[in-house]
C-alpha positions as CSV (number, residue, x, y, z in Angstrom):
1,X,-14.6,30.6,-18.1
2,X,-15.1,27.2,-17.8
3,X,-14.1,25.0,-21.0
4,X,-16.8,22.9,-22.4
5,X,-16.7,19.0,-23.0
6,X,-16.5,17.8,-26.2
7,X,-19.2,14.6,-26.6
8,X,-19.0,12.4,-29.5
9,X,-20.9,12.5,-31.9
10,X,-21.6,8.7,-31.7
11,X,-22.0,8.4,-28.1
12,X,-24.8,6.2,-27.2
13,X,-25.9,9.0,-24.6
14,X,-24.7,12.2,-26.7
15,X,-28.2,13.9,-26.7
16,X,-28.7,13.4,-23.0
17,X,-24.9,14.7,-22.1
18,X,-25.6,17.3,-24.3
19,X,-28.7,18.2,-22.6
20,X,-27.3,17.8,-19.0
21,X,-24.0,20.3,-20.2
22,X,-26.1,22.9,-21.0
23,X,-27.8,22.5,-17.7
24,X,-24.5,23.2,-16.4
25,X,-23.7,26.0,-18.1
26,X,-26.6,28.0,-17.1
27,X,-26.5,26.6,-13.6
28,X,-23.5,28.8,-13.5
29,X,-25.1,32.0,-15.4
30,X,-27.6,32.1,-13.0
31,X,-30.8,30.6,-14.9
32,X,-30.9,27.2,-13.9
33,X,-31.1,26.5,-10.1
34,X,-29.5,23.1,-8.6
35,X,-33.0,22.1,-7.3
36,X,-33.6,22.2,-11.5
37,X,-31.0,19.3,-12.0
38,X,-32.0,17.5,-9.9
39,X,-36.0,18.0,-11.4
40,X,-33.9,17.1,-14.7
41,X,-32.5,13.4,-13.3
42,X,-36.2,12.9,-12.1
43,X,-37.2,13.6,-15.7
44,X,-34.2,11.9,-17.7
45,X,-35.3,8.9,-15.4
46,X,-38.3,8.6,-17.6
47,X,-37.1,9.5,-20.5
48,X,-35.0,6.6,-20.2
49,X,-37.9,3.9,-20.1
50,X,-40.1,5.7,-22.3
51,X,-36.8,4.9,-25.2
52,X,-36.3,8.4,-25.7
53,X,-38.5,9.4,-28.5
54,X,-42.2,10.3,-28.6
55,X,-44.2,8.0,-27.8
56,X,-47.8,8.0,-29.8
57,X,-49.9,9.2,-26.5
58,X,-47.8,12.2,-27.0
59,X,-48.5,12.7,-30.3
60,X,-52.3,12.4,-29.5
61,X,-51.3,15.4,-26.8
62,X,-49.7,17.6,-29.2
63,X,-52.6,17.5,-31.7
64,X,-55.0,18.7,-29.0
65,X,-53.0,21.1,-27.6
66,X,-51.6,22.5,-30.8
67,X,-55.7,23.2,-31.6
68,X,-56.3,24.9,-28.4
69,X,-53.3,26.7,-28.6
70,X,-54.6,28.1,-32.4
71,X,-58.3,29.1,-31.1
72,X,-56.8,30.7,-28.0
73,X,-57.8,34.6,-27.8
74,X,-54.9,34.9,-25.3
75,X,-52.3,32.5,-24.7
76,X,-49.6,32.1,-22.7
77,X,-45.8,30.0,-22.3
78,X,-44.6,30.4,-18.6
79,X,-40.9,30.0,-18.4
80,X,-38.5,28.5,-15.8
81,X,-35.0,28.1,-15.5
82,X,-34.7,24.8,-17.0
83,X,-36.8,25.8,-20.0
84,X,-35.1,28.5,-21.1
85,X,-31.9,26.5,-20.6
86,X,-33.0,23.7,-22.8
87,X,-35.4,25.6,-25.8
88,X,-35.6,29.3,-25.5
89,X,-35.2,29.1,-29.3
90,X,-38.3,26.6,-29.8
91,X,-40.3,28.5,-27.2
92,X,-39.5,31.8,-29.4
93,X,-40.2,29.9,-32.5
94,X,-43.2,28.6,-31.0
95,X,-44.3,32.1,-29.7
96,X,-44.7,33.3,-33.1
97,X,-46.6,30.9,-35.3
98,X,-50.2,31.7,-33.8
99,X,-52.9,34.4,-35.0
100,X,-53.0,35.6,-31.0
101,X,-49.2,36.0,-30.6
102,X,-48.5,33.9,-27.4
103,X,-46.9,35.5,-24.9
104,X,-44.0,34.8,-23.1
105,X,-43.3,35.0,-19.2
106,X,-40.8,34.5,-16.4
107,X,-42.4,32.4,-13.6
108,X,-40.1,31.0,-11.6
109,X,-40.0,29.2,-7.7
110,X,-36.8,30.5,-6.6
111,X,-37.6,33.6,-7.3
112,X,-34.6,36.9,-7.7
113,X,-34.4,39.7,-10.2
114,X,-31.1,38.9,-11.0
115,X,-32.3,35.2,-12.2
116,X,-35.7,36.7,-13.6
117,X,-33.2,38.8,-15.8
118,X,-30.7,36.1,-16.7
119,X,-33.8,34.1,-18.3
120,X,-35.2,37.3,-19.7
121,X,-31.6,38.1,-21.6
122,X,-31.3,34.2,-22.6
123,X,-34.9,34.5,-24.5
124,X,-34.0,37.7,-25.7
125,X,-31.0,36.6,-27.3
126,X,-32.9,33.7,-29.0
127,X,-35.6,36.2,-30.5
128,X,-38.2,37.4,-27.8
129,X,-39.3,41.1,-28.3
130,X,-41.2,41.1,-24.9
131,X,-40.6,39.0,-22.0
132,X,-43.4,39.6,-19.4
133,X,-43.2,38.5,-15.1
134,X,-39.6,39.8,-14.9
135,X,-39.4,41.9,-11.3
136,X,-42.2,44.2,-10.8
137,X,-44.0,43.2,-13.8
138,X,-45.4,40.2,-11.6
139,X,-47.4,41.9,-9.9
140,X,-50.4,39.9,-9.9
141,X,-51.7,37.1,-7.3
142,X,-52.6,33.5,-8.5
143,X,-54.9,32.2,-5.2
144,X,-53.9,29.2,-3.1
145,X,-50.6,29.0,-4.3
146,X,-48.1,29.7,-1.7
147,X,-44.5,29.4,-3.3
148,X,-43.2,32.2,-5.5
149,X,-44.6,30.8,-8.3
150,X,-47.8,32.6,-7.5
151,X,-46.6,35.9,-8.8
152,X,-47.6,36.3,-12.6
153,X,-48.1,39.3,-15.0
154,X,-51.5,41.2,-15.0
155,X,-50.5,41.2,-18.9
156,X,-50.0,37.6,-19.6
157,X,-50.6,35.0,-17.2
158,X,-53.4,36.4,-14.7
159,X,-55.7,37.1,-18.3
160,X,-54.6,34.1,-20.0
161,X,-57.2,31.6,-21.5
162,X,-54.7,29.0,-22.2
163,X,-50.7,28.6,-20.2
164,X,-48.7,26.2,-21.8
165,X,-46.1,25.1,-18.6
166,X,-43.2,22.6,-19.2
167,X,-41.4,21.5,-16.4
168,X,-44.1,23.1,-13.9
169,X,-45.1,22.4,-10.0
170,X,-48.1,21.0,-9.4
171,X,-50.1,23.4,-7.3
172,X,-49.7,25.9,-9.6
173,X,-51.0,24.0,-12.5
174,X,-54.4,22.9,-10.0
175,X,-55.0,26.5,-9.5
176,X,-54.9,27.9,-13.1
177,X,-57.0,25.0,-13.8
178,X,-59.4,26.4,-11.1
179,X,-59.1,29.8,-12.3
180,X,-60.9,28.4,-15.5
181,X,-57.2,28.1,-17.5
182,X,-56.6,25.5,-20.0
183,X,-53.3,24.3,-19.2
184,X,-51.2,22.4,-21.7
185,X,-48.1,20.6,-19.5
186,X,-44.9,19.1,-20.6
187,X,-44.4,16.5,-18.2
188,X,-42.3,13.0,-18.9
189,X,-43.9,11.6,-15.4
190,X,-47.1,10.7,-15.9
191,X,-47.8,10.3,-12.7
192,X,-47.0,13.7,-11.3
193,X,-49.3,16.2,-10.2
194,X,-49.2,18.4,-13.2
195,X,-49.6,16.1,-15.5
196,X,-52.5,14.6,-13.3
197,X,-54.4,18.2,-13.0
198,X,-53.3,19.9,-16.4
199,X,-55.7,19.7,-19.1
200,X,-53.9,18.3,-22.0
201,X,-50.0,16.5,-20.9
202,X,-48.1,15.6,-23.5
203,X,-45.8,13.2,-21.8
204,X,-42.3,14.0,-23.1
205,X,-39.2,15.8,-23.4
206,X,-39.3,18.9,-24.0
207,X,-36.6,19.5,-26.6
208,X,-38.5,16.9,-28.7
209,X,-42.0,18.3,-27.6
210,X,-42.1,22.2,-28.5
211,X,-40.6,21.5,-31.7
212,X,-43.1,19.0,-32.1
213,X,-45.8,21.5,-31.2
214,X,-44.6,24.0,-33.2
215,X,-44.7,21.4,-36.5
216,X,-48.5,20.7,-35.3
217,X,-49.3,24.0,-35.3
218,X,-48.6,25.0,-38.9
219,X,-50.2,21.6,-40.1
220,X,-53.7,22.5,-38.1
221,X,-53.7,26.3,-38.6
222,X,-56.0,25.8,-42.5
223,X,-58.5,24.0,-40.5
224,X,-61.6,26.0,-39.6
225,X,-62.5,26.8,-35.9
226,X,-65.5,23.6,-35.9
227,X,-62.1,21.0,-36.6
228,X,-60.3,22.6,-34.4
229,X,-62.9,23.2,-31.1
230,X,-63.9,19.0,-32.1
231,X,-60.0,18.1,-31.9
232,X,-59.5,19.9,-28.5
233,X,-63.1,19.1,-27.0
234,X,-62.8,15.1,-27.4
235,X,-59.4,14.9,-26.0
236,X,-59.4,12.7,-23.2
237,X,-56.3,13.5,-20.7
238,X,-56.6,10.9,-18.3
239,X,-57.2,8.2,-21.0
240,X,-54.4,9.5,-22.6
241,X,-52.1,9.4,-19.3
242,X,-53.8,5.9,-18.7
243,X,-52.2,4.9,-22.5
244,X,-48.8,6.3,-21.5
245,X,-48.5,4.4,-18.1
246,X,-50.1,1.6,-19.5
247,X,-46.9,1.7,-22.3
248,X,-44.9,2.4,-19.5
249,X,-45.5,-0.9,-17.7
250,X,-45.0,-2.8,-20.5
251,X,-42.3,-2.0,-22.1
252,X,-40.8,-2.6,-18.5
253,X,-42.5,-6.0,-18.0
254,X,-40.5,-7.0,-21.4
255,X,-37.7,-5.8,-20.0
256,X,-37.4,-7.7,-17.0
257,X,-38.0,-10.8,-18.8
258,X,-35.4,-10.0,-21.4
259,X,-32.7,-8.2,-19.3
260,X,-30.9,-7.0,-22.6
261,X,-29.5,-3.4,-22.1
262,X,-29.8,-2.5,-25.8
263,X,-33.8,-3.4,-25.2
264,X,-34.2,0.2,-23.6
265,X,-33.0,2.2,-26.3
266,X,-36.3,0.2,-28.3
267,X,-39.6,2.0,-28.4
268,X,-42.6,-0.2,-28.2
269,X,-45.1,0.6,-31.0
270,X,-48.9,0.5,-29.8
């Protein structure tokens, strides 16, 4: 048993130890792999410039994929390691609030049954009354993907209309796409290649962006299907990406001529 640290409350970087720690722990249960911290740093990275809040392209992200998420006839969350680490009770939460229950599954890269069923009792703990992918459940092909990832659930992902993938690889998200998916991703670098091929990215964490979701979802579901098909139909991903980076560049732009450490914590309003 390995004792936990204790962070202060008032620690300027409490959330983001407190994140990393729980990384940690499950690196050690088996769920999170150590190619998954280091996918975290990557992320934290840009976290760190985009001030650590949600930033309003984001918001514009959530909207349209909280409406596609609500017309969906058959919706899916694919979870990896460092998802279920960091908001298997959001992804529960979020699992339940839609008239097509979305489904939950197990995809991961490094792929054993012994980590598929670590993730599986993690979810299961937090709420989830069917976990779909775990071992021979995944027995489905997704094309032109070569890594493990390309196993999926006949039930869930393989019939999907819309996958909702945080933290996700790239070639994976291309080829739902070109399977005719929606795919909403939860990427903080706008510049990968998920965020680049997925249909709607909202560009943030993803302990602030399920919960966010999930808040969306409630506050769309009165609207009639017309609202809903006009919010999701006019979103413009790569615009929205384009507003992100474009934030992006200059928040760091006033940086550099300020060079004030405090300046970072700051989020620039559009």
């Amino acid at each position: 048993m390995t004792n936990e640290i204790e962070i202060p409350r008032k620690h300027p970087r409490a959330e983001s130890l407190k994140i990393r720690e729980d990384l940690i722990k499950h690196l050690k249960s088996g769920v999170v792999t150590s190619a998954g911290l280091i996918a975290h740093g990557r992320g934290e990275a840009f976290d760190y410039i985009l001030g650590e809040e949600t930033i309003q392209p984001a918001l514009k992200a959530v909207e349209a994929a909280a409406a596609t998420l609500v017309i969906a006839k058959h919706p899916v969350i694919s979870v990896n390691g460092n998802t279920a680490a960091l908001a298997s009770k959001d992804i529960v939460r979020l699992s339940k609030i839609t008239k097509a229950r979305i489904g939950i599954e197990v995809n991961i890269f490094h792929r054993s049954f012994e980590r598929e069923t670590a993730i599986r009792k993690l979810l299961e703990e937090a709420g989830a009354t069917e976990v779909l992918g775990v071992g021979g459940a995944a027995s489905a092909r997704i094309p032109e993907v070569g890594s493990e990832r390309r196993r999926v659930d006949p039930k869930g992902i393989l019939i999907a209309d819309v996958v909702l993938v945080p933290l996700e690889d790239g070639d994976r998200t291309e080829a739902l796409v070109r399977m005719g998916k929606k795919v909403i991703a939860i990427d903080l670098n706008p510049l990968s290649r998920t965020a680049q091929f997925a249909t709607i990215t909202i560009v943030d964490n993803i302990v602030r962006a399920i919960p966010t979701l999930t808040k969306m979802i409630h506050k769309l579901k009165t609207k009639n299907k017309n609202e809903l098909e006009h919010i999701a139909s006019t979103f413009d991903n790569k615009k929205v990406l384009g507003e992100a980076i474009d934030l992006i560049h200059r928040r760091l732009s006033k940086l550099a001529k300020k060079g004030v450490y405090p300046q970072i914590l700051e989020v620039e309003k559009p």
